[in-house]
C-alpha positions in Angstrom: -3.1 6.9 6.3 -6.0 7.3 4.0 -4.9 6.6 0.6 -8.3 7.5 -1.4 -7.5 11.4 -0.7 -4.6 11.4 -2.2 -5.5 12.5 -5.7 -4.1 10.2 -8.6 -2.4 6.5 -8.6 1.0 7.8 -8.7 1.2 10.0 -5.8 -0.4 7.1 -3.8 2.8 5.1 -4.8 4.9 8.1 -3.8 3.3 8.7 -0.5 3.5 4.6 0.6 7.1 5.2 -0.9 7.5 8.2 1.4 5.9 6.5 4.5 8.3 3.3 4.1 11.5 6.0 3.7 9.9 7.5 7.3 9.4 4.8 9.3 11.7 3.1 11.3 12.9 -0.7 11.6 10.0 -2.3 12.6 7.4 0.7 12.3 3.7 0.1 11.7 1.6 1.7 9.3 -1.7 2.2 9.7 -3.9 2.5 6.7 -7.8 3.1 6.1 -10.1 2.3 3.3 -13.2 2.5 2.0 -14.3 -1.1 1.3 -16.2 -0.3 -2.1 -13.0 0.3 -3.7 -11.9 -3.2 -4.2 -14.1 -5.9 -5.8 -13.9 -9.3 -4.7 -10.5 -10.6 -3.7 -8.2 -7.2 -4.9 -8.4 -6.3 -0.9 -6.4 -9.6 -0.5 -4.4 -8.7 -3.5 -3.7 -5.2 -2.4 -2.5 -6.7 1.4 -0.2 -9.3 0.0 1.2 -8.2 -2.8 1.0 -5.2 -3.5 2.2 -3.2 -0.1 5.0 -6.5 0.1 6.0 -4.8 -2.4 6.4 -1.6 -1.0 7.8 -3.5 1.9 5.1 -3.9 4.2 3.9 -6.7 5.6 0.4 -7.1 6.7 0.1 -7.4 10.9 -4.0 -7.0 11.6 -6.8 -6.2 9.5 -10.7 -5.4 10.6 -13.8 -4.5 8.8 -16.3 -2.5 9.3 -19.8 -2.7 6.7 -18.4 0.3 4.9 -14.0 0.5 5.8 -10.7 -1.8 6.0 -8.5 -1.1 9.1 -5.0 -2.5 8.3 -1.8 -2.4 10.0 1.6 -2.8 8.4 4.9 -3.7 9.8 8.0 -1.9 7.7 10.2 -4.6 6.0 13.3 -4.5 4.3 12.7 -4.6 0.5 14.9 -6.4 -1.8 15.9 -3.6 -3.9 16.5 -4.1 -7.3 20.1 -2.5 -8.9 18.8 0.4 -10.7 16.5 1.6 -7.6 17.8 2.7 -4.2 13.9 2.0 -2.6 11.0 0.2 -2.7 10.3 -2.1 -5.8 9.1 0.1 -8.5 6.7 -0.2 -11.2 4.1 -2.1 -8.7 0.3 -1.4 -9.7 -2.6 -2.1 -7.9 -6.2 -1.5 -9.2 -9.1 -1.5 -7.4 -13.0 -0.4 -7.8 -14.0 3.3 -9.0 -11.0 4.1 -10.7 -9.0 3.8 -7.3 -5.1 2.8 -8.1 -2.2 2.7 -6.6 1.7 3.0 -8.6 5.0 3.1 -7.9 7.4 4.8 -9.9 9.4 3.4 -12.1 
């Protein structure tokens, strides 16, 4: 999955939504990225927190000078009362107005 095509912050959210609805128990998502979207530390950021809360969990990243390979196992998300998926109203922001939301 390359998330930078996708065209706004919103429908990034929707399509991670979408991929975690598709998977299976114990799927893996695989997800490329330019490296000169995230400054200093957000790549970290964007592994850990934000895609936990999507409910993935980070299983192998590599670099390449100019791209992040990562892999994700699916997890169960807590999910709150209101919401029957993924935590909602997560936002990441990274370089070049690249962001990623869920929907509230």
């Amino acid at each position: 999955m390359v998330l930078n095509y996708v065209s706004d912050a919103k429908a990034r959210g929707n399509m991670l939504a979408h991929a975690h609805a598709h998977l299976g128990e114990d799927g893996l998502l695989l997800v490329a990225l330019p490296l000169r979207l995230f400054k200093a530390r957000r790549l970290d950021a964007f592994q850990k927190q934000f895609m936990a809360a999507v409910g993935f969990e980070l299983a192998a990243r590599e670099e390449t000078p100019k791209v992040a390979l990562m892999a994700f196992w699916r997890r169960p998300v807590p999910v709150p009362v209101a919401s029957a998926g993924p935590a909602s109203g997560a936002r990441f922001e990274g370089s070049e107005g690249f962001a990623v939301e869920l929907l509230a």
